[in-house]
C-alpha positions in Angstrom: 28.3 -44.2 26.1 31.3 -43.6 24.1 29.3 -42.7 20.8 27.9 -40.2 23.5 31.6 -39.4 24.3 32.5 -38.6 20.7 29.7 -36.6 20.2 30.5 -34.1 22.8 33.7 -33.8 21.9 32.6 -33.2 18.3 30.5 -30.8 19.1 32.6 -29.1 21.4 35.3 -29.1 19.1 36.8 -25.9 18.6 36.9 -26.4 14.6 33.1 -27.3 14.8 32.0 -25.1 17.2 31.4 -21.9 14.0 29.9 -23.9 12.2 27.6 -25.3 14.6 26.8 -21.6 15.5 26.0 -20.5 11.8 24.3 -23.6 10.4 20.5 -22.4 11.2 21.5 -19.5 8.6 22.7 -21.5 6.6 20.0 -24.3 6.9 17.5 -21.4 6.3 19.5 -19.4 3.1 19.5 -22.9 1.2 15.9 -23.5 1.9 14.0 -20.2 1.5 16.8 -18.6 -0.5 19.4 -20.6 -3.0 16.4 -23.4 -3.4 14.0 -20.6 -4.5 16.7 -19.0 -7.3 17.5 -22.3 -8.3 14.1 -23.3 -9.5 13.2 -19.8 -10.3 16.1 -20.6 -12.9 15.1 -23.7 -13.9 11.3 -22.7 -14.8 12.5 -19.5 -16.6 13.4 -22.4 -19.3 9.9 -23.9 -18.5 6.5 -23.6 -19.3 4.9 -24.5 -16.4 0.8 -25.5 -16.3 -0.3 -26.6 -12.6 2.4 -29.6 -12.4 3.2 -30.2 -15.7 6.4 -28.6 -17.3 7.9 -28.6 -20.0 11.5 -27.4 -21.8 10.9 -24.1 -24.2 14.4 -23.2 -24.1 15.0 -19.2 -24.2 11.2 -19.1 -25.4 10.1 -17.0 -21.8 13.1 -14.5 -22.5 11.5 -12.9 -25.7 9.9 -10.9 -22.9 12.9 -8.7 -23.3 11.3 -7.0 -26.6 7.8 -6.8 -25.1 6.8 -3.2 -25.0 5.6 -2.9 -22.2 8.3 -5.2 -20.2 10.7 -2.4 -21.9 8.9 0.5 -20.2 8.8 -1.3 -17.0 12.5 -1.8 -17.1 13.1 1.7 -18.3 10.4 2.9 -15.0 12.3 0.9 -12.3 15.5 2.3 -13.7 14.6 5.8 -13.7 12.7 5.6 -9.9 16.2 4.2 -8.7 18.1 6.5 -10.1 16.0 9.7 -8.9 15.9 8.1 -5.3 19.2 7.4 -4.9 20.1 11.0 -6.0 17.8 12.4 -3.0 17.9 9.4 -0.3 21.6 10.1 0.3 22.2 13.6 0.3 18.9 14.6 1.7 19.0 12.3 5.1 23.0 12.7 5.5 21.9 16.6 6.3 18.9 16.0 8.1 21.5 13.5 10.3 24.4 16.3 10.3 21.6 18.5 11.9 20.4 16.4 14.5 23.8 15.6 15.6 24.5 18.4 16.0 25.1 19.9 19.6 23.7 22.8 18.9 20.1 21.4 17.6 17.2 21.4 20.5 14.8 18.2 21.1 17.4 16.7 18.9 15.6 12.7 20.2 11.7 14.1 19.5 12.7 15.0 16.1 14.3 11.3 15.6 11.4 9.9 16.9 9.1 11.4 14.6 10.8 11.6 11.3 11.7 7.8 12.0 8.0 7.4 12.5 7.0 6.7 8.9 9.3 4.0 8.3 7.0 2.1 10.9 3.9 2.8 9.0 2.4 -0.4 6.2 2.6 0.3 3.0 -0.7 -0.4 2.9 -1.7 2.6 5.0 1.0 4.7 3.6 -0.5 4.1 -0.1 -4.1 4.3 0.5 -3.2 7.8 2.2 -1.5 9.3 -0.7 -4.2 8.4 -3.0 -6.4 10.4 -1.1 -4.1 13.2 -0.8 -3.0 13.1 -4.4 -6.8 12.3 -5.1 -8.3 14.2 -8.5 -11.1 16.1 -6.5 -10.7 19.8 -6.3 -11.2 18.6 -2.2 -8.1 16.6 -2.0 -5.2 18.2 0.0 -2.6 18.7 -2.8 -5.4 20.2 -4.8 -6.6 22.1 -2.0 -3.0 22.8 -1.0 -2.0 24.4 -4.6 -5.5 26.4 -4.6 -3.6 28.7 -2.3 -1.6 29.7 -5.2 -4.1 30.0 -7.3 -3.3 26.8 -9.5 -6.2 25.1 -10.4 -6.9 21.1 -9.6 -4.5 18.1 -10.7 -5.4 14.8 -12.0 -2.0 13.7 -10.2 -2.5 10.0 -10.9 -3.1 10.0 -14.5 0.3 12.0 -15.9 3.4 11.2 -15.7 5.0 13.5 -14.8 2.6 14.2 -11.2 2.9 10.2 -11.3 6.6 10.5 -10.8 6.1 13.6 -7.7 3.7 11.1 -5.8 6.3 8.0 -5.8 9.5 10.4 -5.2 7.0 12.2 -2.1 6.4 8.7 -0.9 9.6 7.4 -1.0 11.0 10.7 0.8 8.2 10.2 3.6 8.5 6.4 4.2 12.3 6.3 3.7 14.0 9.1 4.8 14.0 8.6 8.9 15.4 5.2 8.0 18.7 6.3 6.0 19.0 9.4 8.8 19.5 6.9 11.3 22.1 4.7 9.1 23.9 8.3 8.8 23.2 9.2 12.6 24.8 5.6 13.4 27.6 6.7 11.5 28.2 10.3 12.3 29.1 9.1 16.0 31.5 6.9 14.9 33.6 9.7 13.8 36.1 10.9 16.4 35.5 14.5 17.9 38.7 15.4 17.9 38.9 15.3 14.1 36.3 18.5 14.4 38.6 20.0 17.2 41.5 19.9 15.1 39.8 21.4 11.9 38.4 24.1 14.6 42.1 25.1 15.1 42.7 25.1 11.4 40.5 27.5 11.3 37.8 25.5 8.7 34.2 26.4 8.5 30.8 24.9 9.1 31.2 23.8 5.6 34.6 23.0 5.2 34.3 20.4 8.2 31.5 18.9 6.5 32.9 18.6 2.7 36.1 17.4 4.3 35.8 15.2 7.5 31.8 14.3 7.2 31.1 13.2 3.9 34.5 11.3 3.5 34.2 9.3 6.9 30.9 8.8 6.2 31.9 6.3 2.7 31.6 3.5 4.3 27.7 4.2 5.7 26.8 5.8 2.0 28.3 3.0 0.1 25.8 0.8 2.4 22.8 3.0 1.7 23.6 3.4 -1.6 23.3 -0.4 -1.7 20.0 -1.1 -0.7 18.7 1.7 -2.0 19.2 0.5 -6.0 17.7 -3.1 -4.4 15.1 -1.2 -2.9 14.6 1.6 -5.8 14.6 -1.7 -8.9 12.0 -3.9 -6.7 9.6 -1.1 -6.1 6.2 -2.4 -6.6 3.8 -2.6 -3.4 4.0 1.6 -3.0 2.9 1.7 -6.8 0.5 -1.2 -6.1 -1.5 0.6 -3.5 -1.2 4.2 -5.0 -3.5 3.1 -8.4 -5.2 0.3 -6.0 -3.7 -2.6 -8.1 -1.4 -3.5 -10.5 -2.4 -1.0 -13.2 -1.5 2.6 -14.0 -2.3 4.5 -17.1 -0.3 3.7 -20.0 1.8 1.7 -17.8 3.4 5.3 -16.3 3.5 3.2 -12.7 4.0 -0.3 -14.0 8.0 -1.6 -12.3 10.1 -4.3 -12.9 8.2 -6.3 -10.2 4.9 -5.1 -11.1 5.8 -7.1 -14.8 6.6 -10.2 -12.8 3.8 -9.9 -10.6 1.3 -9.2 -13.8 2.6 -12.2 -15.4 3.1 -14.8 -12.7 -0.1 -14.3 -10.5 -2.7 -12.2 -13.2 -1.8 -14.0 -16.2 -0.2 -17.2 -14.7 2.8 -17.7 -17.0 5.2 -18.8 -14.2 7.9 -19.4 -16.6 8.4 -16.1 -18.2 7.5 -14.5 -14.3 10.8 -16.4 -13.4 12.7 -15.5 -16.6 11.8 -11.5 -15.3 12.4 -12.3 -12.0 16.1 -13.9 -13.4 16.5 -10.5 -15.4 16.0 -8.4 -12.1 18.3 -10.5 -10.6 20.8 -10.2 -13.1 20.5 -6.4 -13.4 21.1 -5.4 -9.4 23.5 -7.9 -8.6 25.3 -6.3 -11.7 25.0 -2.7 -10.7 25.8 -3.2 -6.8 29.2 -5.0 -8.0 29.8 -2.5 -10.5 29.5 0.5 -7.4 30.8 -1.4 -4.8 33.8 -2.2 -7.6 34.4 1.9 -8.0 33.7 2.5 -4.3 36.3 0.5 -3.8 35.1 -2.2 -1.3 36.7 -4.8 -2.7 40.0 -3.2 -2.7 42.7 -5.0 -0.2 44.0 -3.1 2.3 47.3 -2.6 2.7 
């Protein structure tokens, strides 16, 4: 009874009580989180056949002058760049719009450009291979037809390659970042708008100057998990060429490397030297902008 006794007390201990509270997140990030980058480290030294490893030293990181593992790199970089560069400005209108009190059916309109964020990526890539089919019947053939342009192979160059991901991304992802702006629009007093009313400021003028700046805090967040979200593209490319192939590699990301050479090859240990390089390369770049965006700046 009075091991019972000191229990309690323990546990009902002030001091022990936020810990108590946050130890199934913890319990869970050291299992299915810092256990799994731990080995993934350890193996990308590895090579690793069924259960039997061995030490190759930096042998799995010659990947990093594989041609291919180049272009990948150099793909994943250039889809997060270009979707960063429209997933911010394009939904922090669309959100300025819908809040404002002038706009009609402002909640139908949330509703359904929010709706393709709930869609699988399994649905959403299957239908913009059909739409961005070759056939002269597809609808983006059909579409530019109207025009008089003639038929598309839009999954064999490059260049249409790169319209169809940046049209995907814009349809699946754009709802989503409205709301993160919407959430953050209505944080912002009114009476900062009444007072630049009385200043005499402009449509315009409000937004450059009260908006965007006391909406940092939302864009430094979506400009966050957009470059995660941007470098480990792979299931949207994955389902637009049905598999892990594109021609001449035009679709192949930083993911899709890892994927081709952990699960289709099965060379776990230079999959986890990749998958240590992805790591490396957004954890870089997210400290580096949250560095200039200044969040960890102390306030004073």
């Amino acid at each position: 009874m009075k091991k019972q006794g000191i229990f309690k007390r323990f546990i009902y201990s002030k001091k022990v009580a936020p810990y108590v509270f946050i130890a199934p997140f913890l319990i869970t990030f050291a299992l299915f989180f810092a256990y799994s980058i731990v080995s993934m480290i350890i193996m990308s030294f590895q090579k690793v056949s069924g259960p039997n490893t061995s030490f190759v030293g930096l042998e799995n990181y010659k990947i990093l002058t594989n041609a291919v593992f180049i272009k990948s790199l150099k793909n994943s970089a250039f889809y997060t760049v270009v979707t960063c560069a429209l997933m911010i400005p394009i939904p922090m209108l669309m959100a300025a719009l819908l809040n404002s009190k002038y706009m009609k059916g402002r909640a139908a309109f949330r509703s359904i450009l929010f709706i393709p964020a709930l869609t699988s990526v399994v649905v959403s890539g299957v239908v913009f291979r059909l739409m961005f089919g070759e056939l002269e019947g597809s609808f983006m053939n059909r579409l530019i037809a109207l025009f008089g342009a003639g038929p598309i192979v839009w999954l064999r160059k490059p260049v249409t390659v790169w319209i169809t991901l940046f049209f995907l991304c814009l349809w699946r992802w754009t709802g989503v970042n409205m709301m993160y702006y919407l959430s953050g629009l209505q944080q912002i007093p009114e009476d900062l708008y009444e007072s630049a009313d009385i200043d005499g400021a402009s449509t315009w003028q409000r937004f450059r100057y009260v908006t965007i700046p006391l909406l940092k805090p939302t864009t430094v967040y979506v400009l966050t998990i957009s470059i995660f979200g941007g470098m480990a593209m792979f299931s949207e490319s994955f389902m637009l060429f049905n598999g892990n192939k594109s021609p001449n590699n035009v679709g192949t990301t930083l993911v899709g490397m890892l994927y081709r050479m952990g699960f289709e090859q099965n060379n776990i240990g230079i999959a986890s030297a990749i998958g240590v390089i992805f790591l490396a390369i957004v954890l870089l770049i997210n400290v580096v902008q949250l560095f200039f965006n200044g969040t960890f700046r102390k306030e004073r």
